[in-house]
ChimeraX commands (.cxc) that place a marker at each C-alpha (Angstrom):
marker #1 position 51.08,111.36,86.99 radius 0.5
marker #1 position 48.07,109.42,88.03 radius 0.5
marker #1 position 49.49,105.41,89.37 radius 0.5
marker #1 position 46.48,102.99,91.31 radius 0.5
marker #1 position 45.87,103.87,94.98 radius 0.5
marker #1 position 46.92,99.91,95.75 radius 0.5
marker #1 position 50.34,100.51,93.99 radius 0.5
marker #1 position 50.63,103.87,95.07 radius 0.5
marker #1 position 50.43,102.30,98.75 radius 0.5
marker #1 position 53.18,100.14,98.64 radius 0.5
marker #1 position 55.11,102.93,98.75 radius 0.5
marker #1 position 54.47,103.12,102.51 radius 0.5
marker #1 position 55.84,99.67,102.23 radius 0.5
marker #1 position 59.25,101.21,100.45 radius 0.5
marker #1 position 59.38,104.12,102.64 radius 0.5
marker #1 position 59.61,101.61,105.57 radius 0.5
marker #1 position 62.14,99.95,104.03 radius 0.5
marker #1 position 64.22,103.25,102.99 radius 0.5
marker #1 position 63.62,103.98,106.46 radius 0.5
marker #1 position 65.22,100.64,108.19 radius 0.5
marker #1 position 68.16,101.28,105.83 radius 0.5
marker #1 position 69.17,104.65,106.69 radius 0.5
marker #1 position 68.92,103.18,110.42 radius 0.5
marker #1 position 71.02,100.30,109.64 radius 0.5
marker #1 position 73.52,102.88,108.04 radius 0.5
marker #1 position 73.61,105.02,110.69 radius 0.5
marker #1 position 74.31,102.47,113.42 radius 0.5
marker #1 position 77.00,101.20,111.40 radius 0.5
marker #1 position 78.54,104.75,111.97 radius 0.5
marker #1 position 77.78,104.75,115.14 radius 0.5
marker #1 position 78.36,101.16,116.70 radius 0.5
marker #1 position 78.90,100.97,119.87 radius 0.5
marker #1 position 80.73,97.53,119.76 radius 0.5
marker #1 position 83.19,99.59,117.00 radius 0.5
marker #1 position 83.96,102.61,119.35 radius 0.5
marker #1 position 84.87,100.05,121.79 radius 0.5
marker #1 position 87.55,98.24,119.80 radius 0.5
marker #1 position 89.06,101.97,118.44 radius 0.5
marker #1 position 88.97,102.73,122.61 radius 0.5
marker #1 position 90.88,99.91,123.33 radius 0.5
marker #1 position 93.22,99.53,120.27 radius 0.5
marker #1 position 94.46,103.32,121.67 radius 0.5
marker #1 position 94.70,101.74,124.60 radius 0.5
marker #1 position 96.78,98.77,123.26 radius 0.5
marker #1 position 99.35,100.99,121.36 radius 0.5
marker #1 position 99.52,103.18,124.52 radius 0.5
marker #1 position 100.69,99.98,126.41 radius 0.5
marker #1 position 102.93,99.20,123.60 radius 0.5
marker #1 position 104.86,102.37,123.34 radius 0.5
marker #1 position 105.25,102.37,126.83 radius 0.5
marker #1 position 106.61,98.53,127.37 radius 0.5
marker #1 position 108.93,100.19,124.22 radius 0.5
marker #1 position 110.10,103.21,126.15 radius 0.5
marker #1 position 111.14,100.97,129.32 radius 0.5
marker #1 position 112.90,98.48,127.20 radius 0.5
marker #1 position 114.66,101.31,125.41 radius 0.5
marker #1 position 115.52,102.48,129.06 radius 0.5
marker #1 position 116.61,98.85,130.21 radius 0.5
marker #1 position 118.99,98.53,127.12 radius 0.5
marker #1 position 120.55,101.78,128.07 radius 0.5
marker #1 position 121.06,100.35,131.98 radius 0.5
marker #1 position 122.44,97.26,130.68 radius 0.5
marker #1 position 125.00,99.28,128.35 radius 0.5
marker #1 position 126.26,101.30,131.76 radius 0.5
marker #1 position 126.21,97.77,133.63 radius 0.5
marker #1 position 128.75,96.24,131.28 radius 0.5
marker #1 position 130.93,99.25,131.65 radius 0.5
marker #1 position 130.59,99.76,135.18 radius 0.5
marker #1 position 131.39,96.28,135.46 radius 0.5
marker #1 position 134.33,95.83,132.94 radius 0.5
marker #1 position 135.76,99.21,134.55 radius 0.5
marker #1 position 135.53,97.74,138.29 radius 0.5
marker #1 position 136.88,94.71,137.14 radius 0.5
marker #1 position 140.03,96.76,134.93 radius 0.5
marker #1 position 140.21,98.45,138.63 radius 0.5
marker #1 position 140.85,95.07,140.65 radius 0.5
marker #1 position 142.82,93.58,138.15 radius 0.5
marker #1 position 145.41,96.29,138.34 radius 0.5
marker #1 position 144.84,96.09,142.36 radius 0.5
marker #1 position 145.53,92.24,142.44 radius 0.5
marker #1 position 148.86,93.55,140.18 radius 0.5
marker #1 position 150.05,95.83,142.62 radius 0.5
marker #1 position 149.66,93.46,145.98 radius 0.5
marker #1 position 151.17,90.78,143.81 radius 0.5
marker #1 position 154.59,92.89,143.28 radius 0.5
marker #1 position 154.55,93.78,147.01 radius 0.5
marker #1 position 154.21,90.66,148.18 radius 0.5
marker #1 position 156.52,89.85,146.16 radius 0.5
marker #1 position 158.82,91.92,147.66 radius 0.5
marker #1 position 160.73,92.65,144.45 radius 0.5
marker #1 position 160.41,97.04,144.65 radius 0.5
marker #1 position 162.35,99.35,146.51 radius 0.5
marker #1 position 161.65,101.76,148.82 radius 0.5
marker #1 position 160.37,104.46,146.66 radius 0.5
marker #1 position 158.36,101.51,144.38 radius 0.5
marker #1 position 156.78,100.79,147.57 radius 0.5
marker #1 position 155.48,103.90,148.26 radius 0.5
marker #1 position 154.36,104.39,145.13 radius 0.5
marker #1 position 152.24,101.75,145.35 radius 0.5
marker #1 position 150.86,101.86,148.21 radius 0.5
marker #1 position 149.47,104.56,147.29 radius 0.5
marker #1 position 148.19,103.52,143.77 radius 0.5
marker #1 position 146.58,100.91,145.97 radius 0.5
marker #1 position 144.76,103.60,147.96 radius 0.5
marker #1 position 143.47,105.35,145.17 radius 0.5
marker #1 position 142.49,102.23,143.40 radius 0.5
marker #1 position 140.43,101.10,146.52 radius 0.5
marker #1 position 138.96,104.70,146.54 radius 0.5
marker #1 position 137.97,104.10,142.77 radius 0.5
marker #1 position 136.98,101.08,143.42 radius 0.5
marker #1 position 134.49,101.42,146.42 radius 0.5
marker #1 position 133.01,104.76,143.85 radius 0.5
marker #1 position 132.39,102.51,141.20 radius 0.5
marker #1 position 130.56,99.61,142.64 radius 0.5
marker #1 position 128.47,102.49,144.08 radius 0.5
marker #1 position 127.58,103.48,140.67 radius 0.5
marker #1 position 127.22,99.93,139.86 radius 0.5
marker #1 position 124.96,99.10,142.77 radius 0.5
marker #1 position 122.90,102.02,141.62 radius 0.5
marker #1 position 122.21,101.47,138.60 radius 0.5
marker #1 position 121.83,97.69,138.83 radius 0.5
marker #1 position 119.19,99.11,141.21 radius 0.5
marker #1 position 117.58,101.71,138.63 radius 0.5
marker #1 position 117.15,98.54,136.27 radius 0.5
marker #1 position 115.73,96.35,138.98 radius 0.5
marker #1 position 113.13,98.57,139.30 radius 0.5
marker #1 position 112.92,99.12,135.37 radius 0.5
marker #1 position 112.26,95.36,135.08 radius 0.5
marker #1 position 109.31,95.54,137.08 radius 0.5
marker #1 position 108.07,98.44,135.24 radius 0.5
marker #1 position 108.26,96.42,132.26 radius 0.5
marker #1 position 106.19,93.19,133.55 radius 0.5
marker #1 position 103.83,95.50,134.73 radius 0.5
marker #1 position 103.30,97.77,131.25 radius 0.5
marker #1 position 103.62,93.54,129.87 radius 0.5
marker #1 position 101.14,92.62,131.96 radius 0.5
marker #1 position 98.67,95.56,130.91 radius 0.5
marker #1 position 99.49,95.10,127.50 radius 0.5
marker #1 position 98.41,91.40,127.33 radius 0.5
marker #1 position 95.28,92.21,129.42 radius 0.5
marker #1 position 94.55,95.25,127.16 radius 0.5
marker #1 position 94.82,92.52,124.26 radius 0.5
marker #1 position 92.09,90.21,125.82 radius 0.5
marker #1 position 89.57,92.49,125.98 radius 0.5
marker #1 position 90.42,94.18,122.29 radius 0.5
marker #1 position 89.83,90.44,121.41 radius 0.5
marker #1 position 87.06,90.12,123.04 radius 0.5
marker #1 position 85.68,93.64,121.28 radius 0.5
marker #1 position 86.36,92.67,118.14 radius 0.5
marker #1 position 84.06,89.11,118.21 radius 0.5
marker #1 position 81.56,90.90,119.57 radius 0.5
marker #1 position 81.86,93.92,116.95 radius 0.5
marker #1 position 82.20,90.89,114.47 radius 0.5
marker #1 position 79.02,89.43,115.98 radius 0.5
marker #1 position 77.15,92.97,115.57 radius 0.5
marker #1 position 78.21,93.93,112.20 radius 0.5
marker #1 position 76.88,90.15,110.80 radius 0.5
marker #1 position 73.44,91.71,112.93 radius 0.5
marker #1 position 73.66,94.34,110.71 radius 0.5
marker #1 position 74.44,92.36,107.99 radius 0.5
marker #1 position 71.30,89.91,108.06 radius 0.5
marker #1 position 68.90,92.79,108.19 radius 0.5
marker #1 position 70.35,94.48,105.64 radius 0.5
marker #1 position 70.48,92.14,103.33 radius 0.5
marker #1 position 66.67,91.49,104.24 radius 0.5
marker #1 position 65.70,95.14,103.54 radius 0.5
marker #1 position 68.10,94.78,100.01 radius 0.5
marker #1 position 65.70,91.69,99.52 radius 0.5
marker #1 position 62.19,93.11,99.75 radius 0.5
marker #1 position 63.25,96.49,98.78 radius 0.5
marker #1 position 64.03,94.54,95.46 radius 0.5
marker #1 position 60.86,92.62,95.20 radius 0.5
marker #1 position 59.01,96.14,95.50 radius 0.5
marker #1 position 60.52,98.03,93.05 radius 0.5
marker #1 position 59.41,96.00,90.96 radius 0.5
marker #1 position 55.64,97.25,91.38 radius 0.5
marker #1 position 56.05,100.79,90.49 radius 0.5
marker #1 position 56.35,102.27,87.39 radius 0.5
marker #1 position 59.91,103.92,86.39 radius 0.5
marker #1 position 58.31,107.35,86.30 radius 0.5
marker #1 position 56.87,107.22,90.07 radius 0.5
marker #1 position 60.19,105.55,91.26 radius 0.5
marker #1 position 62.16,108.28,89.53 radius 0.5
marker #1 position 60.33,111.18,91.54 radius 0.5
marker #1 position 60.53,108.94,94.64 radius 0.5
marker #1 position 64.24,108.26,94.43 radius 0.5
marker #1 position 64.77,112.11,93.75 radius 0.5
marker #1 position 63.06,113.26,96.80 radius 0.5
marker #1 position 64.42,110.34,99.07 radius 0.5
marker #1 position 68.07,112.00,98.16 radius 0.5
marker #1 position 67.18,115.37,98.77 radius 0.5
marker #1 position 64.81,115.02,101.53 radius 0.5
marker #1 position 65.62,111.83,102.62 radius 0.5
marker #1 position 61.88,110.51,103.29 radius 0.5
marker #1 position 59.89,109.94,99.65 radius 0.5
marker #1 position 56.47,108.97,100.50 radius 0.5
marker #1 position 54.71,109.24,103.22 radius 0.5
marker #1 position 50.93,108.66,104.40 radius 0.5
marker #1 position 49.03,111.90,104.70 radius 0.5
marker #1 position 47.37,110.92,108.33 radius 0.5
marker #1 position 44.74,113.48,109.94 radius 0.5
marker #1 position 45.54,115.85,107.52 radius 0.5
marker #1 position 48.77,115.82,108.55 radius 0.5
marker #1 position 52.52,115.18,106.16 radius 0.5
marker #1 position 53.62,111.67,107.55 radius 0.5
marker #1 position 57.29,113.38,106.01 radius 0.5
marker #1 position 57.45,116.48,107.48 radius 0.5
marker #1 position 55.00,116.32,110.37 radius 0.5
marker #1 position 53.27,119.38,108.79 radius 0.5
marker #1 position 49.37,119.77,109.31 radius 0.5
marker #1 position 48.09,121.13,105.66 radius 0.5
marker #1 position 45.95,123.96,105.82 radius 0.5
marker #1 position 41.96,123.40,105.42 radius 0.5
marker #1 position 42.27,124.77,101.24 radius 0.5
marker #1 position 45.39,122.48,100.77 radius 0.5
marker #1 position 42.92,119.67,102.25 radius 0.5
marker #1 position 39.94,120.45,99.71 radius 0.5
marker #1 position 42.23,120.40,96.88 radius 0.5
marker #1 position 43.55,116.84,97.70 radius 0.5
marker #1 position 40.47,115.55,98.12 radius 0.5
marker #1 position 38.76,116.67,94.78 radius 0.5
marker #1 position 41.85,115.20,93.12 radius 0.5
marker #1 position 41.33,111.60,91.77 radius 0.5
marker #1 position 42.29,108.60,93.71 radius 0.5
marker #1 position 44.92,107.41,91.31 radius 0.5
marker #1 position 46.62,110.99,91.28 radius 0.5
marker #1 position 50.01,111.27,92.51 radius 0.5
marker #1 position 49.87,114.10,95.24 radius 0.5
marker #1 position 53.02,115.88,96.75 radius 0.5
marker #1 position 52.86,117.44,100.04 radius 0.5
marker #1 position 53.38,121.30,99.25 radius 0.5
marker #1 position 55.86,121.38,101.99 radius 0.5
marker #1 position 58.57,119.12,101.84 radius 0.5
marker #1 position 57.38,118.05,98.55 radius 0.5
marker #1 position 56.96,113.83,99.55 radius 0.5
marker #1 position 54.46,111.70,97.70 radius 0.5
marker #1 position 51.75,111.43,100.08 radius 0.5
marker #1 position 50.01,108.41,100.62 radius 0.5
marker #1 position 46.18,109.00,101.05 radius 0.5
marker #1 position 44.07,106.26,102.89 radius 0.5
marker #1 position 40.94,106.17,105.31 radius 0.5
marker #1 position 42.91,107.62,107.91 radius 0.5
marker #1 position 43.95,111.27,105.95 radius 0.5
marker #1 position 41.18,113.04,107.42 radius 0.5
marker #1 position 39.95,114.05,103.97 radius 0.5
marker link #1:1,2 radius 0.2
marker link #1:2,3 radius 0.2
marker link #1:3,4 radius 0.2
marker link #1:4,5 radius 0.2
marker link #1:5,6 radius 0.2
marker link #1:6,7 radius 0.2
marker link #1:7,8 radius 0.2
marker link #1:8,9 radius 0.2
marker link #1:9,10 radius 0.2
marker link #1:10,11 radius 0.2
marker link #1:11,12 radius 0.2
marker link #1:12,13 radius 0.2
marker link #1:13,14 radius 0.2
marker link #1:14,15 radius 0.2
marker link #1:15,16 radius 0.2
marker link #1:16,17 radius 0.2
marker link #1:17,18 radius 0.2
marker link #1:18,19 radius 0.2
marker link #1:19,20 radius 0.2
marker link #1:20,21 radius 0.2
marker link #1:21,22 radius 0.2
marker link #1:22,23 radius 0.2
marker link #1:23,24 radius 0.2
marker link #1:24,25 radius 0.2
marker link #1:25,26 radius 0.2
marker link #1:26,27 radius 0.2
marker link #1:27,28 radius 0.2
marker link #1:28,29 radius 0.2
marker link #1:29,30 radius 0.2
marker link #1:30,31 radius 0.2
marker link #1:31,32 radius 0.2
marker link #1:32,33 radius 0.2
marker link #1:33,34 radius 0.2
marker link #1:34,35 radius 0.2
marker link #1:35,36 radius 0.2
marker link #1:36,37 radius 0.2
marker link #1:37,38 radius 0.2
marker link #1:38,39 radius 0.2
marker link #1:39,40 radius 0.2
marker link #1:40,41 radius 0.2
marker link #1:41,42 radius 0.2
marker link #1:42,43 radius 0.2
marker link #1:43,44 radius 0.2
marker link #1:44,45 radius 0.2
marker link #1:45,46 radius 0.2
marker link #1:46,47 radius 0.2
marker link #1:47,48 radius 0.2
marker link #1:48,49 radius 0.2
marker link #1:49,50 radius 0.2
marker link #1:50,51 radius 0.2
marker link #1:51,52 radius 0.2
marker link #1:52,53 radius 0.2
marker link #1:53,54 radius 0.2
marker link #1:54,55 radius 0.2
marker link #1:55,56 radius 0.2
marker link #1:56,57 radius 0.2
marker link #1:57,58 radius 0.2
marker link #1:58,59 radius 0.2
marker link #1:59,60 radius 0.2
marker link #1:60,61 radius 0.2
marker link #1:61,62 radius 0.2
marker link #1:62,63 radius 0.2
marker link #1:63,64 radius 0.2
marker link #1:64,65 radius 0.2
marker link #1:65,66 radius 0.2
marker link #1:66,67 radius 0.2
marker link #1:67,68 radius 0.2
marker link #1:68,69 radius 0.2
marker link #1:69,70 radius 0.2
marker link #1:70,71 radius 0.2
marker link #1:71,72 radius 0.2
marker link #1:72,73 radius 0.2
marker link #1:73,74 radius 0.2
marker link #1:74,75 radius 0.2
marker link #1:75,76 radius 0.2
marker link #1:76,77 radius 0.2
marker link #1:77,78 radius 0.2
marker link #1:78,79 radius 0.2
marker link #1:79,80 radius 0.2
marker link #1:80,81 radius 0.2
marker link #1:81,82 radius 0.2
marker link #1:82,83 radius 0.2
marker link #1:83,84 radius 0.2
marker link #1:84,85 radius 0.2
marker link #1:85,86 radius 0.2
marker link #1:86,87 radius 0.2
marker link #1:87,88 radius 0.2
marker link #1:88,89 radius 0.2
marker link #1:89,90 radius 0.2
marker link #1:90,91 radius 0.2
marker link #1:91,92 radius 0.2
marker link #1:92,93 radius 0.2
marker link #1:93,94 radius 0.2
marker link #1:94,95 radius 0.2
marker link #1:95,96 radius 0.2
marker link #1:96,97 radius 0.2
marker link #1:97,98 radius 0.2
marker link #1:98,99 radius 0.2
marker link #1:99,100 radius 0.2
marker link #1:100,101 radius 0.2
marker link #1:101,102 radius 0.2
marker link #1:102,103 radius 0.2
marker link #1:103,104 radius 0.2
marker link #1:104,105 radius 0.2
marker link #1:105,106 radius 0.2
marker link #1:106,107 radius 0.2
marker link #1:107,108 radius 0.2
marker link #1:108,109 radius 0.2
marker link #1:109,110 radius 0.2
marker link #1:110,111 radius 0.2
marker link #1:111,112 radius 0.2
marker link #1:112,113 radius 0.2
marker link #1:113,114 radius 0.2
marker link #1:114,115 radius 0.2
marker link #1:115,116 radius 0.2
marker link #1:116,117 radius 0.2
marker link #1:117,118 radius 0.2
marker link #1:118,119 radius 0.2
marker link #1:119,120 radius 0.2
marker link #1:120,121 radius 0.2
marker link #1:121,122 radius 0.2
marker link #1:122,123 radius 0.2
marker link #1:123,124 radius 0.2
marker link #1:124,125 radius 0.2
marker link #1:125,126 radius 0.2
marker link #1:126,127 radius 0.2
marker link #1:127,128 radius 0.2
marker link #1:128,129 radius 0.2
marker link #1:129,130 radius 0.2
marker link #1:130,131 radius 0.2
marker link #1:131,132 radius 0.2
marker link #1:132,133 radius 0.2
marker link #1:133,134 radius 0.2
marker link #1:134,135 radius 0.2
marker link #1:135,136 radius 0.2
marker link #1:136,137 radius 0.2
marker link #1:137,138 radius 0.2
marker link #1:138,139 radius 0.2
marker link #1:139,140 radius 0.2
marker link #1:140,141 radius 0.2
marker link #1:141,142 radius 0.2
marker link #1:142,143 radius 0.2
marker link #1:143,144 radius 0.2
marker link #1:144,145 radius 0.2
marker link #1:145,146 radius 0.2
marker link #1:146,147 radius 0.2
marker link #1:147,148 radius 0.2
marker link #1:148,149 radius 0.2
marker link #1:149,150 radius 0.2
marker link #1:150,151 radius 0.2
marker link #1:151,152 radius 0.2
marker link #1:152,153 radius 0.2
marker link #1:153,154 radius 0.2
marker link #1:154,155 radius 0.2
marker link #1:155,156 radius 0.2
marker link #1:156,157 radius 0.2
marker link #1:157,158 radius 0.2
marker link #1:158,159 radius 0.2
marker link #1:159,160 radius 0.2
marker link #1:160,161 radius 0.2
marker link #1:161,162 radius 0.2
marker link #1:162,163 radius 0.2
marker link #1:163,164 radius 0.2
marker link #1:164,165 radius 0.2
marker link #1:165,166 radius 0.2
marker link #1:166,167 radius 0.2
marker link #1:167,168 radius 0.2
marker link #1:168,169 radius 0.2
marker link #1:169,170 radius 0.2
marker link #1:170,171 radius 0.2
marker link #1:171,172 radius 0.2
marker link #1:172,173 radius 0.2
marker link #1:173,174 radius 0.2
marker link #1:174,175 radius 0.2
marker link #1:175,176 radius 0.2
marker link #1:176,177 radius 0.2
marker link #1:177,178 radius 0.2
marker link #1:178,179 radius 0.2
marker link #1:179,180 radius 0.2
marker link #1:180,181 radius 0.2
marker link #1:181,182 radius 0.2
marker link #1:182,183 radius 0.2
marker link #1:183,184 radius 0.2
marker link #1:184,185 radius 0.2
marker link #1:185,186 radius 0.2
marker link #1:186,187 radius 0.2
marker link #1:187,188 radius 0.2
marker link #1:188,189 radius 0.2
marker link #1:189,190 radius 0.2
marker link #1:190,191 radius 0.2
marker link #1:191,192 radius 0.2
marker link #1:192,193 radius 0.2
marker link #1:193,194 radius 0.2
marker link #1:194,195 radius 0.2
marker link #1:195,196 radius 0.2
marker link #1:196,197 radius 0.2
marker link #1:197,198 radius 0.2
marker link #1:198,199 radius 0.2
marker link #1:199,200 radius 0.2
marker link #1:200,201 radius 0.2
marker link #1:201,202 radius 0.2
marker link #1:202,203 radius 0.2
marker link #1:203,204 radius 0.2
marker link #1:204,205 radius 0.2
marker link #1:205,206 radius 0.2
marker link #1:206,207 radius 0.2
marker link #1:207,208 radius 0.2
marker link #1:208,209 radius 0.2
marker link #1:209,210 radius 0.2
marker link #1:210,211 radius 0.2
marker link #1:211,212 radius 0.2
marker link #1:212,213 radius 0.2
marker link #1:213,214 radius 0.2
marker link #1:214,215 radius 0.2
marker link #1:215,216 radius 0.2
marker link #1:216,217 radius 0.2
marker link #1:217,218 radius 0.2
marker link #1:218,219 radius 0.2
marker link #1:219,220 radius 0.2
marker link #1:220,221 radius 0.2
marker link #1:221,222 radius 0.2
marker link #1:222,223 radius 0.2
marker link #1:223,224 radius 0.2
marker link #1:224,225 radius 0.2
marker link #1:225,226 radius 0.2
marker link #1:226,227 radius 0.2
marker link #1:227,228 radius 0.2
marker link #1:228,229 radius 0.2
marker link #1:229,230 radius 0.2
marker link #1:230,231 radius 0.2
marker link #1:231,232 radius 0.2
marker link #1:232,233 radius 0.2
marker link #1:233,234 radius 0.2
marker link #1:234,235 radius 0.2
marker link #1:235,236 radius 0.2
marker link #1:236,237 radius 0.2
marker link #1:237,238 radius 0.2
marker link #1:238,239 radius 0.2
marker link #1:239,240 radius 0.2
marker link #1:240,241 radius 0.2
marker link #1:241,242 radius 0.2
marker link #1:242,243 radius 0.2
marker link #1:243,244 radius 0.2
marker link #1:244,245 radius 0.2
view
């Protein structure tokens, strides 16, 4: 394939773009502004699941308040019953007794449950505070994911603008070359990933590979508009002043 040295240079010119590209692909796999926001969205639904485990526990407290509570008040309900009939004076002897002595044990009841009570009103005390504190995390955790997603935002529109700069003049280059010398180009960009490169000191600009002194003669009895490959990696390589030749 033989394409003008002027056109055949330009593809240094492609090649740089080719090169950006891969670069701007790669950092979009890599962004650092990205890892940031998946850090701290794990670090959000941590918070989450934790203000959701303390509520679950504070619904459970507030179910044994209510019956702690309805059971202490069942308790001095049926005490208030019991002082009422004696002050009443309106039970005999052996009535009396009896409850007196329901009125013990109902005091003893009593004095157990509100200790449970007290407890447990206790337990969710300090359960509420757990939850303005896992809150409180939460809604901090949520600032700065805000603030890691503008500034992911702000780097992906980076990425954006240069990209579709390369897209631009990587389109305004192709059309230079002919279909034949793009076709071998594209085919060792994919496998290689580099598809020209300038053949500097004698040396691949692809593969970094110095060619041997016989590889050297033969380039340089070929003709100036003759495609050469290196015979290493196999890239078109770009021949000027500086290829040592």
């Amino acid at each position: 394939m033989n394409v003008e040295p002027p056109i055949q240079a330009k593809l240094l010119q492609l090649a740089g773009v080719d090169a950006e590209l891969t670069r701007i692909a790669h950092r979009r796999t890599v962004l650092p502004e990205q890892q940031e926001v998946a850090r701290l969205e794990a670090e959000r639904n941590a918070h989450k699941d934790a203000a959701v485990g303390v509520q679950i526990q504070l619904d459970d407290l507030d179910r044994d308040i209510k019956k702690l509570e309805g059971e202490v008040d069942a308790v001095r309900k049926r005490e208030e019953r019991d002082r009422g009939m004696l002050t009443a004076g309106t039970v005999n002897a052996k009535q009396l007794t009896e409850l007196q002595h329901e009125l013990g044990s109902l005091e003893r009841r009593r004095a157990v449950l509100e200790d449970e009570l007290l407890e447990v009103m206790e337990r969710r005390e300090a359960g509420a505070a757990d939850y303005d504190r896992a809150g409180a995390l939460l809604s901090n955790t949520e600032r700065e994911l805000a603030d890691a997603e503008r500034l992911r935002g702000e780097a992906v529109a980076d990425l954006d603008v240069a990209q579709n700069r390369c897209d631009t003049d990587r389109a305004k280059l192709l059309e230079l070359f002919p279909g034949e010398l793009l076709a071998v180009y594209d085919r060792q960009r994919a496998a290689h990933g580099v598809g020209a490169a300038l053949l500097q000191a004698r040396r691949c600009g692809a593969c970094r590979i110095e060619l041997d002194r016989g590889e050297i003669a033969r380039i340089a009895k070929t003709a100036p508009d003759a495609v050469v490959r290196c015979p290493e990696c196999g890239a078109i390589l770009v021949r000027t002043k500086e290829s040592g030749l």
